[in-house]
C-alpha angles and dihedrals in degrees: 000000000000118000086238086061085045103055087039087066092041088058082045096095093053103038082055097047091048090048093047093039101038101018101041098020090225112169108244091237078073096025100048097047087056095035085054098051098049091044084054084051099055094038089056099032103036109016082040098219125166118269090223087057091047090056087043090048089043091054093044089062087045091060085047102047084044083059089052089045085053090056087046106051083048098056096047099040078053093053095039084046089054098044093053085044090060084236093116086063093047093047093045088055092050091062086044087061096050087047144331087216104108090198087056083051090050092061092047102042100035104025115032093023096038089050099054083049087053099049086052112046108358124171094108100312105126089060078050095065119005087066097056092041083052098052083043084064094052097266112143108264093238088054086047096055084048101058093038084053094045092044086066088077121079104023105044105080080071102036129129093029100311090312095135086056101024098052097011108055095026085051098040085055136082086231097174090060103042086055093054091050096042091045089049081052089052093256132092148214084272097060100040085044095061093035082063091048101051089040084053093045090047095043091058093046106059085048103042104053088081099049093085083063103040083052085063095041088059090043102060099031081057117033100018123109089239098038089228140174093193095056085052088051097042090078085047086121099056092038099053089039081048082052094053092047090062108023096050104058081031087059088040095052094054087051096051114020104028136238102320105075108022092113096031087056092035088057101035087050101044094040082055084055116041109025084071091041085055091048085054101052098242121157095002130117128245101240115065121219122224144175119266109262111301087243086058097060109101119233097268094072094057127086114180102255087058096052083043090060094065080059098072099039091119082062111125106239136234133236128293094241092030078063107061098028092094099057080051100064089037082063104040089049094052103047084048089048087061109023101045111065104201086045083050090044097052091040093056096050115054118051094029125151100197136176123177120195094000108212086002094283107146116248092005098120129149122197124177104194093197094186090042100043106090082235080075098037083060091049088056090049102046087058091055091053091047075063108035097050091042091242127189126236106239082060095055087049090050093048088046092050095045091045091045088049095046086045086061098065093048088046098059093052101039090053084070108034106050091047088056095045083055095049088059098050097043087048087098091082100072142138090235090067098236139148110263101266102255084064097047088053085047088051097045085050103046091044093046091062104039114197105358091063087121094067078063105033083099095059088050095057081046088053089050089053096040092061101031094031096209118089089221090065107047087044077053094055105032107025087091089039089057095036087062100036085065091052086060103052093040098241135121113306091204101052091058099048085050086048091052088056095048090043093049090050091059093046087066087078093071105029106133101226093041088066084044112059077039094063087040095067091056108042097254107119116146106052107065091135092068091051092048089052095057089041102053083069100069084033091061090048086058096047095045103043093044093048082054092051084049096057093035090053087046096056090052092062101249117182156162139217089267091045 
C-alpha cells in the first residue's frame, strides 16, 4: 500500500464526518457513533495498532470528554443559577443600557468578554459560557452557538494563561536539540521561544482586528430580517475601533510580558475602552439593528433553554451589581486558579480522578481536576450566588434538574467523539510502522504542495484542532512536523511553527466537539452541522489571511538563527 493510500485513509474519519455532519446533515449524536467505529477500524486493520492500546486510547478520550462534561455542567448550572436568582432580567437590561444594538452586545459579550474568559481558562470554556449568557440576553440560540464558536479565534493561542503556547509548542518541540543548535548559532531557547510568542501575537493581530465585524456581518446575513451583509457593515466604525481596542495591547502584551496574558490584557483594555464608548454612542449608528420578533424566528434558531428564559420573566430581579457579581468572581477565581501557584497547586491536588498508563499502555493517562477545571471554579461560584441572591431552595433544585437534563444530550455524542479524537492521535504507536495518522494527513499535505507549504502551514495546525479540538494538542502533535517542515524548505523555523499555533487557534471554530459542548449549553444539540457550516466562513478568513502574511513574510526575508 502506497503512503499516499495511507495518508487518504487517514483523512477517511473526517471526510466521513464532514459528509455525515455537513452532507447529510446528520446530528452528531447519529454521525460520531459511526465515524468512531470506522476510525477504531482503520487504527486496528490498517495502522495495525494494538487493540489494547485502542480501548486505552478510547478510555483515555472518555476521561477527557468527562472533563468537558464537567465545563459544561458548570456553564449551564451558572446560567440556570443566575436565571432562578432574577439576576438573567437584570443583566439583559444592562446591555440594553449600553446599547439596544444587538450587534454592539455581540463585541462586548463575545468578543471582549468571551476573550478575557478565553485567556483565563480556555479549552472551550467562552462558548461555555458566552452562548448561554447570549441567549440569556434574548440572542437566538443558534446565534448564540455562532459567536461563542468565532470568538475561539484570536485569543486562544494564549488561553488559558499562555497554555497553548506554554505546555503546547515547548512540548511539541524537541526542545533539548533545538537549544544545542541555537546555542551553537549564538542564540538560545529563550530567545526562539519568545520570537514564537510575539510572531504569533502579531500574526493574530493583523487578523483578528476584523473578527468583531465580521461577527456582525454573520449576525445580521444569518439571523436578520433581511438576511443582510450590509446591516452587518454598517457598524464597520465601531467593530474595527472595538478590534483595536483588543488586538493592540493584546499584540503589545506578547511583545512585552510574554504568552500568558495577551489575551487577559487585550480584553481587560479593550472592555475599559469601548464598553463607555458604547455607553456614549460613539461609533454607532443611529439606527439600531435587531432580530426579527422572537415569534418570527423558525424553529432552527431555537434550543430549549432559550425558549425556557422567556418562562421566568415575572421573576423579581436582582440588583445591577448582585448580577454580575457573580461573572466577577468567575473571573477573579479563574485568573487566581492559573496564575497563583499555591491556589493551582491546591486546587490540583485534592478532587482529582486520575489514571496513569491506562491498560498499561505507556503515555496513555487520563486525569479529571474537579476543583481546577473551570467546570469546578463555576460550582464554586454557583454556591456563592445561592448565598449572595438569597435564593430558595426550590430555585437552586430547579436550576440543578434543568442543567442535569441538558448535560444528558452532550454526553451521548462526546462518548463517542473525544475517544475517537484519542484513537487518532495514539495511532503512532503501531505494528505497521507508520506515522500516527494526523501526521500522515500533515505529510500528505505538506508533500502534496511542495514550496509554497507555508501559504497552508496554517491549515495544518486547523486540521490538528479540528480533530483534537484544543489548540495545545495539536501544537503537541504538529509544532516538530512544522519545525521540520521549515528545515526542509529552507524557511524560518520559527514562522511555521508560529504558523502551526495561529492555525490551530482558527481551527477551534470548527472542532466537532467544540460546537458540541456549545450547543450543549443551549439546548441546541442536534444540528452542529448547521453551526460548522457558518463557521467555516470566518475559519477560512483566518486561514487565508494568515497563509498571505506567511508568503509575504517569506518574501521579506524573515529568519531565525536556524534558518
Amino acid at each position: 500500500m502506497t503512503q499516499t493510500l495511507f495518508s487518504l485513509l487517514a483523512f477517511f474519519p473526517l471526510i466521513l464526518a464532514a459528509a455525515l455532519l455537513l452532507g447529510f446533515n446528520w446530528p452528531a449524536r447519529r454521525a460520531m457513533p459511526v465515524v468512531f467505529t470506522v476510525t477504531a477500524g482503520i487504527a486496528v486493520l490498517v495502522w495495525e495498532v494494538p487493540i489494547n492500546r485502542v480501548v486505552a486510547s478510547a478510555l483515555q478520550g472518555l476521561i477527557l470528554a468527562g472533563s468537558i462534561l464537567w465545563i459544561i455542567f458548570g456553564a449551564i448550572l451558572l446560567l440556570n443559577t443566575l436565571k432562578h436568582s432574577g439576576a438573567i432580567t437584570t443583566i439583559r437590561r444592562s446591555f440594553s443600557n449600553i446599547s439596544p444594538d444587538r450587534r454592539v452586545q455581540m463585541i462586548i459579550v463575545a468578543w471582549l468578554f468571551g476573550c478575557f474568559i478565553e485567556g483565563a481558562s480556555g479549552f472551550g470554556t467562552p462558548a461555555a459560557v458566552v452562548a448561554p449568557l447570549l441567549v440569556a440576553l434574548g440572542f437566538p440560540a443558534m446565534a448564540a452557538v455562532m459567536a461563542g464558536m468565532m470568538v475561539q479565534s484570536t485569543p486562544v493561542s494564549f488561553g488559558a494563561v499562555g497554555t497553548p503556547i506554554v505546555v503546547g509548542v515547548t512540548g511539541g518541540l524537541d526542545k533539548a536539540g533545538i537549544s544545542d543548535r541555537l546555542i551553537a548559532e549564538g542564540a538560545s531557547w529563550e530567545f526562539f521561544y519568545r520570537l514564537i510568542t510575539l510572531e504569533v501575537a502579531l500574526i493574530h493581530a493583523v487578523v483578528g482586528v476584523l473578527m468583531p465585524l465580521l461577527m456582525c456581518v454573520m449576525l445580521t446575513r444569518f439571523f436578520g430580517r433581511n438576511q443582510s451583509w450590509l446591516e452587518g457593515l454598517s457598524i464597520a466604525p465601531f467593530a474595527l475601533f472595538a478590534g483595536l481596542a483588543f488586538v493592540v495591547p493584546y499584540a503589545l502584551a506578547g511583545v512585552w510580558l510574554g504568552p500568558e496574558f495577551p489575551a487577559l490584557v487585550g480584553a481587560l483594555v479593550g472592555l475599559a475602552i469601548v464598553v463607555p464608548a458604547a455607553r456614549s454612542g460613539f461609533l454607532i449608528p443611529k439606527r439600531y439593528w435587531d432580530f426579527p420578533a422572537a415569534s418570527d424566528w423558525p424553529p432552527t434558531w431555537l434550543g430549549s433553554i432559550a425558549i425556557k428564559l422567556d418562562n421566568l420573566a415575572a421573576k423579581t430581579p436582582v440588583s445591577i451589581g448582585l448580577a454580575w457579581l457573580p461573572y466577577a468572581l468567575l473571573a477573579v477565581l479563574l485568573v487566581l486558579s492559573r496564575v497563583d501557584v499555591e491556589i493551582k497547586a491546591f486546587l490540583n491536588q485534592y478532587l482529582v480522578l486520575d489514571w496513569a498508563d491506562i491498560l498499561g499502555e505507556h503515555a496513555i493517562s487520563g486525569n479529571i481536576p474537579f476543583l481546577y477545571l473551570p467546570g469546578g471554579i463555576m460550582i464554586l461560584v454557583v454556591l456563592a450566588t445561592y448565598f449572595l441572591h438569597r435564593m430558595k431552595f426550590t430555585e437552586f433544585k430547579a436550576a440543578v434538574k434543568e442543567s442535569s437534563y441538558t448535560l444528558l444530550g452532550a454526553g451521548f455524542v462526546l462518548v463517542f467523539t473525544v475517544p475517537m479524537v484519542r484513537i487518532l492521535i495514539n495511532s503512532g504507536v503501531n505494528l505497521a510502522d507508520l506515522p500516527s495518522m494526523p501526521q500522515a494527513m500533515a505529510q500528505f499535505v505538506a508533500s502534496s504542495v511542495g514550496d509554497i507549504y507555508p501559504l497552508f502551514a496554517p491549515a495544518v495546525g486547523a486540521l490538528g484542532a479540528f480533530i483534537a479540538g484544543s489548540n495545545t494538542v495539536s501544537n503537541l502533535m504538529l509544532a516538530q512536523f512544522q519545525f521540520d517542515t521549515a528545515q526542509l524548505i529552507g524557511v524560518s523555523s520559527a514562522l511555521l511553527v508560529s504558523l502551526q499555533a495561529v492555525g490551530a487557534a482558527a481551527g477551534n471554530m470548527v472542532a466537532i466537539h467544540n460546537v458540541v459542548a456549545a450547543s450543549a449549553t443551549v439546548g441546541l444539540l442536534g444540528r452542529e452541522g448547521q453551526t460548522i457550516r457558518m463557521t467555516i466562513v470566518p475559519t477560512a478568513y483566518y486561514l487565508t489571511a494568515t497563509g498571505v502574511i506567511a508568503v509575504i513574510a517569506i518574501s521579506m526575508g524573515i529568519t531565525d538563527p536556524l534558518s
